[in-house]
Structures are given as C-alpha cells and as structure tokens.
N, C-alpha and C positions, 0 to 999 in steps of 0.2 A: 428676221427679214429686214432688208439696210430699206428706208422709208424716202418717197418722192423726195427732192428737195424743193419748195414753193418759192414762186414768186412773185411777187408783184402785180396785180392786173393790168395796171394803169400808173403814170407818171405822177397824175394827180393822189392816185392812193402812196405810195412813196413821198413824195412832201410831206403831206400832210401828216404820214405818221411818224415820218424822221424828225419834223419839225416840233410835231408832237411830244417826241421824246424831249426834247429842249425845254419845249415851253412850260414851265411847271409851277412849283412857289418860287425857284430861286429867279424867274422875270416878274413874280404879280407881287415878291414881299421880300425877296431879298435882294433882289437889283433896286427899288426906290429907297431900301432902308441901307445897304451899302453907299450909293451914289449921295442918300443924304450924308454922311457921316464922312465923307473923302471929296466934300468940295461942289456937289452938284455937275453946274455946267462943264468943267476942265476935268473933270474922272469921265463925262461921256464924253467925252472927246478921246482921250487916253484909250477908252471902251472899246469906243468904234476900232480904233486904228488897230488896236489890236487882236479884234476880233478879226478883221478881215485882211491883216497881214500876216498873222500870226495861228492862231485859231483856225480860221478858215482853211488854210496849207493843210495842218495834221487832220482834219476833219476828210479830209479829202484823200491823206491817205489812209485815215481805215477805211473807208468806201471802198478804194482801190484793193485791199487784202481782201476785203469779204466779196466785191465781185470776182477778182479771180481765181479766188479760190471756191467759192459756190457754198463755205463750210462760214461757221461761227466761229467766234475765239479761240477755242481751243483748238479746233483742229487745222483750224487758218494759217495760226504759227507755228504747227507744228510740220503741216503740209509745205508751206513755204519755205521753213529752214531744214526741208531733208530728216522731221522726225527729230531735231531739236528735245531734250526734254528740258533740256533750259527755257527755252524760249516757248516751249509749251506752257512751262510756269507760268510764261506771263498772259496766258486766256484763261489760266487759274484763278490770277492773281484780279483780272477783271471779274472774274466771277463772282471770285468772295466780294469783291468790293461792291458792289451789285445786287449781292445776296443780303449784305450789312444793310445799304442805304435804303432798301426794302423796307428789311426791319422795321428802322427807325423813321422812316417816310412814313410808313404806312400808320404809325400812329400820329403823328401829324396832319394825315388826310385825315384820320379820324374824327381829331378834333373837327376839321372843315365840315365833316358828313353830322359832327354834331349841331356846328353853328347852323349848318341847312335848315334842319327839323326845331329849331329854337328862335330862329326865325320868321319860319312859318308861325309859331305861336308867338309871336312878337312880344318875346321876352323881356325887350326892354322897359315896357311898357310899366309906369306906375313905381320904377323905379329911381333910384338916384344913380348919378356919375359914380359915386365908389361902389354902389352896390349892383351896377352892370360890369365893373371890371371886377368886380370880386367874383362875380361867376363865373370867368375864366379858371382862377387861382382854386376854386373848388372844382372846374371838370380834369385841371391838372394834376387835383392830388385823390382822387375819386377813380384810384385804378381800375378796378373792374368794370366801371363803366368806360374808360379807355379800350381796355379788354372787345368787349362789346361791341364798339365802333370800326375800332384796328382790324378784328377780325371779320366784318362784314363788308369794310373796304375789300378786304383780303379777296372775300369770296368772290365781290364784283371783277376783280383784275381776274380772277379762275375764269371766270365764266366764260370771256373776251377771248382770253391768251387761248383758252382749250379747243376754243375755235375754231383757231389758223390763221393762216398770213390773209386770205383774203377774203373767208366769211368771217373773221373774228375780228382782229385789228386793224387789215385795210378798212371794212364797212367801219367800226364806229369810229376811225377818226376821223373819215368822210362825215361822220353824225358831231361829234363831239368838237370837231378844230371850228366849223362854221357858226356852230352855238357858241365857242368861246370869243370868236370871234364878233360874233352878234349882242352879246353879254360886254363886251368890251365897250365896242363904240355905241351900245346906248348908255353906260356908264361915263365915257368920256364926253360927250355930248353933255350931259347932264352935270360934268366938271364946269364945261367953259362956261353955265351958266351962275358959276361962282364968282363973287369977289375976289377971292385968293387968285384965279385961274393966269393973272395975267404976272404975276410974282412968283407962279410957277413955272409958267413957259420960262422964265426969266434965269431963276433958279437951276431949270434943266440944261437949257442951251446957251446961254450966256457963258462962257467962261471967267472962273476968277482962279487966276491959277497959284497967286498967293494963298488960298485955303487949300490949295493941294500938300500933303504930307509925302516923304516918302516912303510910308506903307501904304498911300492911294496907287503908288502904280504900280504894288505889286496886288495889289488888291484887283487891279483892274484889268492886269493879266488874267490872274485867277478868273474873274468874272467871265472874261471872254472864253475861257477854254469850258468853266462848270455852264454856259449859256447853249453851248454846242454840244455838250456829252461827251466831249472829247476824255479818254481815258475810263469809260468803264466798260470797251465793248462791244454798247447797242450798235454803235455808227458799223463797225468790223461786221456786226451781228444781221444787219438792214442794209447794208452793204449786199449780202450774200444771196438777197431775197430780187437784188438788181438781174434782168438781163444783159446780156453782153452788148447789145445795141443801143441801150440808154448812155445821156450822155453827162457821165460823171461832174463835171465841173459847172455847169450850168443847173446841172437840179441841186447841186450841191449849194450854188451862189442864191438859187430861190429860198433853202430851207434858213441859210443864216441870214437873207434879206427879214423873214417871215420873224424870225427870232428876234434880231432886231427890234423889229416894229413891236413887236407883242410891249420887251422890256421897257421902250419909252413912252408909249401909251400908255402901259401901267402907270407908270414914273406921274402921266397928266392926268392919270384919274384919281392917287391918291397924294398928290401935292397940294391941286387945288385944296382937300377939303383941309390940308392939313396949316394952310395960309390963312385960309379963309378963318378959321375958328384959330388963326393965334398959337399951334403949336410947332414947337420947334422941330426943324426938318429931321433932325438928329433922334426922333422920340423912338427910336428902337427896336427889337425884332415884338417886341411887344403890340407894335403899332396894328395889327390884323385883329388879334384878338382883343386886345384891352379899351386902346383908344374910340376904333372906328365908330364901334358899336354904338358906345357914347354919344358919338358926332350923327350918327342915324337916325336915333329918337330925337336929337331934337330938330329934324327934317320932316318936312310934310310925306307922307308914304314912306312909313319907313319898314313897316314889313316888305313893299315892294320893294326900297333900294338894298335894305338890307341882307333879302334872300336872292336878289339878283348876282348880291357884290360875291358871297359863298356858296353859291351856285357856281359863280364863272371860277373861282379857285378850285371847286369840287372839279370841273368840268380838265382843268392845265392840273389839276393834278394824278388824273388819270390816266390824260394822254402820256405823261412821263412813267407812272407806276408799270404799264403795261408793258411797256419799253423793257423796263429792269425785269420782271418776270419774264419775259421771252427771252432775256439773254439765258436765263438760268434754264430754259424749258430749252432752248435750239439745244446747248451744249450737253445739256444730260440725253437728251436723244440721238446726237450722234455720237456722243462717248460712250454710251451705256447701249445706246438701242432700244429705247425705250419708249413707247409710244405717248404720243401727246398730253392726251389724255389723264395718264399715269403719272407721266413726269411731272405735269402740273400741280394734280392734287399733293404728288410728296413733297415738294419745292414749296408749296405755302404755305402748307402744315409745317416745316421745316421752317421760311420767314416769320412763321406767326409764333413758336417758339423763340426762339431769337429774339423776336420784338417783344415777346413779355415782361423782362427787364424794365425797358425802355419806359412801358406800357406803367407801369410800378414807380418810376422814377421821380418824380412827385409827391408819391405818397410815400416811399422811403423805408418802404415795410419790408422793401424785397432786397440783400443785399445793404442789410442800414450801412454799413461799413465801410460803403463802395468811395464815395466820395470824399472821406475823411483819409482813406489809403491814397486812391490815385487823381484825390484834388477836383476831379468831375465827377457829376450822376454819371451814370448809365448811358443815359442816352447821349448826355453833352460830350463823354467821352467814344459812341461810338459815330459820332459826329465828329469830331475832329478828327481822329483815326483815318477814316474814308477821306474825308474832304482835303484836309491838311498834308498826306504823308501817301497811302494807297493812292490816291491820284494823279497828282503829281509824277509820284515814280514812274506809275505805268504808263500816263505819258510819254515821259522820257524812253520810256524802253524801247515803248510803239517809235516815234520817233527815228531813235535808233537804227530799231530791226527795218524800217523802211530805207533809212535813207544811207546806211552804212553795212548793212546783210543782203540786200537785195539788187539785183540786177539794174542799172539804169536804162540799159534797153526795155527790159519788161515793163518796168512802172511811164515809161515815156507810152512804150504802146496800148495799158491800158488806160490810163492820165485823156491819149488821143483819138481812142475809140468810140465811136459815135458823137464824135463835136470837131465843131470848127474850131472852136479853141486852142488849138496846138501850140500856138505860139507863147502860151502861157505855160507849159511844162516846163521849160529850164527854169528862168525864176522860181517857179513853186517847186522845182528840185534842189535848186539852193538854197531856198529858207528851210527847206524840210531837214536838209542836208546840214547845213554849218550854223543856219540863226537861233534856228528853233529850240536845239537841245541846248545850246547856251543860255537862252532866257527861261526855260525851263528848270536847268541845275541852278540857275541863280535864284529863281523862286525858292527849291528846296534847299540852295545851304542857307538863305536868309528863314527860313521859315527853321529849320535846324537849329541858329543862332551861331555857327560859324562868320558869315559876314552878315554886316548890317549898315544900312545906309543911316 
C-alpha cells in the first residue's frame, strides 16, 4: 500500500530543519579550522560570495525537484527525466553518499556524545595539558568504546527519523536549532569577554588577501556548497516535504542567511579563546578535541563551559545526522514500499555496520592493512571519497539535469510560485545554466590533478 506523502506543518518547521541539515561540525569545527588555515578575513569573503552566488543558485534547484515532484531523490530524477535509469543513478548516487557520511559522522558525533558525559564529570580536572589531550588519543584508539557511542548516537537519529516529518524531525528541530542557538550566543558572549576577542573579529573580517593561496578558493567554493548540503539529496529530499504555496527562494535565502550566521559566530566563539591563550589560528582539525579542553580547565567554570561548548556540537550535530538518515528512510520507502518504521531500523543497522571500520580506525585491529595499501585509515579514506569526489560529481550532475534536461518554462513556474521574486529566475537560470557547472568541473578536475592553479 503506496504511503501519504508528508509535509511540512509550518514554514518555521522547514527552516529550521533545512537549516539544520547545514548547520553541523562542518560550521562549529570545520569552517573556523578551514577559514583559519586559507587566510581568515579574505577566505570569508571568497565564502560569502560564493555561497550566495553560487551555492545558493543549486540549493535552490534541489528545492525546486523535490517540490515538484512531491518524491525524494530517487524517484525525483527519475520522474522528471521520463524514467531515466541514468539519471536515476544519480538519487543513488546521493544515497550512497549519504549512507557513507552517516557512517563515518556518526562516529565522530560519538566522540562529541563522549566529551558530553566527560565533561559532566569534569575530566580535566587534576590533570596536566598532555595528559587532557592524550585522552582524546586513547578514546580514538579504544574502539569498542567508539562502538558504544556511534551506535547510541545511531539509536537517537532512529528514534527522531521513525517519527516522521512533523512529530519526529519538524518538532525537534523546533527543540534543538533554538538550543543551538542559545548554546551559541551564550558561548560567544562569553568570547568577547576575552583578550583575544578583538584580534579575532580582526582575523575573521579584516581581509588579507596576500595569505590567500590558490587552494583557498577552491576550498571556499567547496565550503560553500558542503555549508548548504548541496549534493547529497537532503535539500531534493526536504524540498519534497514543501507545499506548492510556499515560497521557494525566500525560505530558501532564510536557511543560507541562518547557515551563515551559525559558521561565523562559530568562527568568534572559537578564535577568541584561541588568541587569547596564544595559539595559532592554523592549530588544526584537532583543535575541538585536543586543544579546547586544555583551554577550559584553566577557565573559571569549566564543567559549565565545557559541557556547554559539546552540548552545542552534540545539539548541530544532530540536526545534520537526521537529515542524512531521512534521505535513506524517504527513498527506501518509496522505492521499496516500505514503512517508516522498518526502513529505519534496517538503514541504521545498515550505517552502523559500515561505520564499524571507521569505528576501529584508531585502533588498527580491524583491517591493519588498510592504510598501508590505500595510503588512508578507513575512515580518512571514506572521508575523502564522499567529500572530495561523490560530491562534487553529483553536484555536477544535479546541476546538469536542472539546467540542461529540464524545461525552462517549468523551473521559471516553479522558481515563481508563491513569491514575489520572479524577477530573480533568469539570473538564477543562468548561473544554474552556464556558471555553475563550470566552477563545479573546475573543482573536480583540480581536485583530480588534471589542472592546477
């Protein structure tokens, strides 16, 4: 029996959960640790423009597949191109990529859901500087106790997703974006009352564009599309959950306004401390787990900053995991027909296999072999896979299938459905059309190593 398709209750419940899917580690730990590493002030500059010249455009047309066609990835592409099985491929191809970044997320929440409960008991306490960052280096190679974590994340995204669009995921990111939210700017509050705080504003929006390289703007490309979710989906996916009356381009401009803000506030809640105490902006994806902690004990209340700071990471990492599990739960239900419920629990038993590797990858027990053949762990390599190569592409493809397979009459009348915006469809036709896939292919043949700047 073919199942209701759900939508939306509220405009507000869409925001916040599209937004949600955006806001995750890569705005709380890997937009300050990228932006440090590629120039600060002149990489968010490059950031901005391209998120909302660039980014923004394709973001907007997966919105537009998944409202009008009322279906998720897969059957979005395949309904729109007349049964396609090429083009089916590519709500495959978001799938898998989707189902990988699970995987491997999900053990990196874990770690977060660890620092929670370790902060609570304010671990740092009575220790020394190497002997708080060496407790990272031991919950890294202490797989089962990964294991443990990974999979109890896991259960939390089950519980959410099995829900539905608007008792499951509308309600908690109504619950979860306002805590993140709340968790933020008492955190950054609590920045400017830093020495550092004003060598970080400085650092973030000042421009120096002699410390720009040119692997910062393709980094900054990158950044703007992995900020948005563009390419694995969700947006096609949450798109589908839109009714015909809402008005695409304007909730669509709230969710990347919202994204935004998250990534530079981050940027001034962990710049300050990292000025203020003297380390360099450059200190690395390390910088969440190894350093901060460090910098926490020797703060007045640092059980409270400390389980505030991975709390609000636990809180953007959710909003994003639930995301990637509902692409995998819409599509095996209208592929399979397969009820919510069902589809959930096989899909994460499914991610939580997959992620055991990952999970292992530390400790080196599992697979010792792996890294010495194809040069990464496990995880580092199903981290670059997704990120570097599966995304990109099926960008491109989306892309593509929008602005060279499909009708320009159609996409103008759903682009100008329910907004006064109209006037903005031709340009965001021709960046969609001619800019887009060329800054796109130029990512993947530089990333390739065919050219290079």
């Amino acid at each position: 029996m073919t199942q209701a398709h759900e939508h939306w209750s509220s405009k507000i419940g869409f925001i916040l959960a599209t937004a949600g899917s955006a806001v995750g580690l890569g705005a709380l730990w890997r937009f300050p640790y990228i932006a440090g590493t590629n120039g600060g002030g002149a990489f968010v500059i490059l950031y901005l423009l391209f998120t909302f010249l660039l980014g923004f455009p394709v973001f907007i047309a997966e919105l537009i597949i998944g409202r009008k066609t009322q279906k998720s990835a897969v059957m979005a592409y395949s309904t729109l191109s007349g049964g396609s099985e090429n083009w089916r491929g590519l709500g495959w191809l978001n799938f898998l990529t989707s189902l990988i970044i699970l995987s491997f997320y999900g053990v990196v929440a874990g770690w977060v859901l660890s620092y929670v409960f370790m902060s609570l008991g304010n671990f740092s306490v009575g220790k020394t500087p190497a002997e708080i960052e060496a407790v990272f280096t031991t919950l890294y190679k202490a797989p089962w106790i990964n294991v443990f974590w990974f999979g109890l994340f896991l259960l939390i995204n089950l519980a959410i997703v099995s829900s539905g669009i608007k008792k499951g995921i509308e309600r908690w990111s109504k619950i979860l974006m306002p805590l993140l939210f709340l968790f933020l700017m008492a955190l950054f509050i609590y920045s400017t009352t830093l020495s550092g705080f004003g060598d970080a504003v400085a650092f973030v929006f000042v421009p120096d564009f002699s410390a720009l390289r040119p692997e910062s703007v393709l980094n900054a490309l990158g950044m703007a599309f992995f900020t948005l979710s563009v390419g694995y989906g969700i947006i096609v996916t949450y798109g589908s959950y839109m009714k015909k009356s809402e008005n695409i381009p304007k909730n669509g401009f709230y969710v990347a306004i919202m994204t935004v803000l998250v990534s530079l506030i981050s940027a001034l809640v962990i710049f300050p401390i990292v000025f203020t105490y003297n380390l360099p902006p450059q200190a690395g994806p390390g910088l969440v787990f190894k350093t901060l902690p460090v910098l926490f004990a020797k703060i007045p209340a640092t059980l409270l900053l400390s389980t505030s700071f991975f709390l609000l990471m636990l809180f953007a990492t959710l909003t994003s995991t639930i995301s990637l599990l509902e692409i995998l739960v819409a599509n095996v239900m209208e592929v399979f027909n397969i009820e919510r419920k069902k589809a959930g629990i096989y899909l994460t038993i499914l991610a939580f296999v997959i992620g055991i590797p990952s999970a292992f990858s530390g400790a080196g027990t599992l697979f010792p072999n792996w890294e010495a053949i194809y040069g990464k762990n496990f995880f580092d390599m199903m981290d670059y896979i997704t990120l570097s190569w599966f995304t990109p592409i099926a960008a491109l493809l989306t892309i593509i299938f929008v602005g060279w397979t499909q009708e320009k009459k159609m996409l103008f009348k759903e682009f100008t459905s329910g907004t006064h915006l109209g006037f903005l469809a031709t340009p965001w036709y021709w960046i969609v059309k001619y800019i887009a896939p060329l800054v796109v292919l130029f990512i993947i043949l530089h990333e390739s190593g065919l050219i290079s700047l």
